[in-house]
C-alpha positions as CSV (number, residue, x, y, z in Angstrom):
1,X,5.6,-1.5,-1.2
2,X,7.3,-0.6,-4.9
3,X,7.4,-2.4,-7.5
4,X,9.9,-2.0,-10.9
5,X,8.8,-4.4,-13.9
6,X,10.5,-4.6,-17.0
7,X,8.3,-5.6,-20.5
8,X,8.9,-8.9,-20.1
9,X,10.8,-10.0,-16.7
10,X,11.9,-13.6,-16.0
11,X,12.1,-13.5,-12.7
12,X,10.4,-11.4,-9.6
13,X,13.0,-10.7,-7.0
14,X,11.4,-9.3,-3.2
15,X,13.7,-7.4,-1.2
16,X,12.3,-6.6,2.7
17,X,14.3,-4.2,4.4
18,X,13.3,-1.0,6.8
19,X,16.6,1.0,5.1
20,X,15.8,3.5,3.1
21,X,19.3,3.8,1.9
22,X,19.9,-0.2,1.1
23,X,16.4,0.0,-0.3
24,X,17.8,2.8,-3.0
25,X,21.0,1.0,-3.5
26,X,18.8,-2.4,-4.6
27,X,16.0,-0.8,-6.7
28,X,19.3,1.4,-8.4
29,X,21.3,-1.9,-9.0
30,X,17.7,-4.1,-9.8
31,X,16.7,-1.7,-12.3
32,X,19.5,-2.3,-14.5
33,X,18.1,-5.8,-15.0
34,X,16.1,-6.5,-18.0
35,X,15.2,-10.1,-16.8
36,X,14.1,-9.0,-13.1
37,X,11.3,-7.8,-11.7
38,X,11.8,-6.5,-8.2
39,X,9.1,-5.7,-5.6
40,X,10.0,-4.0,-2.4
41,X,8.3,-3.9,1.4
42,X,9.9,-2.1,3.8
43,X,9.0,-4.5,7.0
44,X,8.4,-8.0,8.0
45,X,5.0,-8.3,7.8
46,X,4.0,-6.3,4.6
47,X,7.3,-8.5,3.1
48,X,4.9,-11.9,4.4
49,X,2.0,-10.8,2.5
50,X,3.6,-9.6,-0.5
51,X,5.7,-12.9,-1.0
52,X,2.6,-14.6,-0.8
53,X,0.9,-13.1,-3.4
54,X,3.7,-12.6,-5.8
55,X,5.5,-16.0,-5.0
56,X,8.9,-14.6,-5.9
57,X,11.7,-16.6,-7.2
58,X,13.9,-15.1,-4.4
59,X,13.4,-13.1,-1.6
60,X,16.5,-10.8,-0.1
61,X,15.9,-9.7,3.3
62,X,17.4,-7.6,5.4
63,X,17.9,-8.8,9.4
64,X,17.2,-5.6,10.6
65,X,13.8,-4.9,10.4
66,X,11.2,-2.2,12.2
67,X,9.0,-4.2,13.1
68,X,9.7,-8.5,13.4
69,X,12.7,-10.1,14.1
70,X,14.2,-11.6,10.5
71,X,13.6,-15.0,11.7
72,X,10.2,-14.2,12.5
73,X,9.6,-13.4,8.5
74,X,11.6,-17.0,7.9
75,X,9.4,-18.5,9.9
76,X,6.4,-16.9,8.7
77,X,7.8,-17.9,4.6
78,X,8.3,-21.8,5.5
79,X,5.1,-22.2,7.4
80,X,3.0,-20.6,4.3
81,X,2.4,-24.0,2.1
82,X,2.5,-21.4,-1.0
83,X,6.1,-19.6,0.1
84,X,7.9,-22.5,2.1
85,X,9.8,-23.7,-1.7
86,X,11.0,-19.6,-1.6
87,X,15.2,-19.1,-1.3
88,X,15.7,-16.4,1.1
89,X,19.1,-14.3,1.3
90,X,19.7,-12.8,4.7
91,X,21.7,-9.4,4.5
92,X,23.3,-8.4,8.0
93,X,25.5,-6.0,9.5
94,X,26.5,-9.0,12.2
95,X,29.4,-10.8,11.0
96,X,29.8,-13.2,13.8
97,X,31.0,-16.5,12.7
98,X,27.7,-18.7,15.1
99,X,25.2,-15.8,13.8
100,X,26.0,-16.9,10.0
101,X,26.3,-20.2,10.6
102,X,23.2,-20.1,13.0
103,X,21.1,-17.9,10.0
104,X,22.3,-21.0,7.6
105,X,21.2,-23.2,9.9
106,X,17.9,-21.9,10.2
107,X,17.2,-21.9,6.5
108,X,18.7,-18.9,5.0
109,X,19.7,-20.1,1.7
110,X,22.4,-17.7,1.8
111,X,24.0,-15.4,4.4
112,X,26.0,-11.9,3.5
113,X,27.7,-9.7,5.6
114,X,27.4,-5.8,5.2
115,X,28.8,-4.3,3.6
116,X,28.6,-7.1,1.2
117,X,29.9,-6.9,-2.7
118,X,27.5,-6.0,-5.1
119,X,28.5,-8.9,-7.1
120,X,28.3,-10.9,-4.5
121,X,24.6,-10.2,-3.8
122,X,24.1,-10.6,-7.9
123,X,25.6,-14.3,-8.2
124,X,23.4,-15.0,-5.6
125,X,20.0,-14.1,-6.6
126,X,21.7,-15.4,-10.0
127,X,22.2,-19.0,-8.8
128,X,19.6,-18.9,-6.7
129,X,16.6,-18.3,-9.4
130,X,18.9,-20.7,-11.4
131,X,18.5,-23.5,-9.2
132,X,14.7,-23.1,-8.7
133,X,14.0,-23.0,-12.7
134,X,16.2,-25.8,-13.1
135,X,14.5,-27.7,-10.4
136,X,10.6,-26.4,-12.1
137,X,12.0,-27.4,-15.2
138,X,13.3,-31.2,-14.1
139,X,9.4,-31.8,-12.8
């Protein structure tokens, strides 16, 4: 588990993912934030325990994984009382039309392909933490 804080973040970001290579790419792209923190686990389980203590705005995570199966770690997020509220973004390599639509289906807020746009990614975790705050904020 990394973490990359900024002085004063606005948001945490969590991005679970057994890659080494993705994880580069996201802590390189991340760290160009000034309003994001990002915290990293590189499987399932360690990604479960972090999100519950850090209760990210939202959590990227990768469908491959070393050691649970991504729905596994969805599962695990929307049984927890304390990380069920938590927008996840499933990154894939499988680009099969029922596997997206299956992933949205099972509560993925959001489902990209690989290999995805970087902007793509961005407005996502963008809209994404927009929507929670606006939603905290309405309360």
């Amino acid at each position: 588990m990394h973490e990359i804080s900024t002085s004063s973040p606005e948001h945490t970001l969590l991005v679970i993912g057994s890659d080494p290579a993705n994880m580069q790419l996201m802590t390189q792209l991340i760290s160009r934030r000034d309003d994001l923190t990002l915290l990293t686990a590189d499987n399932g389980q360690d990604g479960l325990n972090l999100a519950e203590t850090s209760l990210p705005g939202v959590v990227v995570l990768d469908t491959s994984l070393s050691d649970l199966r991504a729905s596994e770690v969805l599962k695990g997020l929307r049984r927890n009382p304390h990380t069920s509220h938590i927008p996840v973004i499933a990154v894939s390599a499988d680009a099969c039309a029922a596997h997206i639509q299956a992933g949205l289906q099972a509560g993925f807020a959001r489902y990209l392909t690989k290999p995805y746009k970087l902007t793509d990614l961005l407005e996502a975790i963008d809209r994404l933490l927009s929507d929670r705050q606006t939603k905290v904020g309405a309360c």
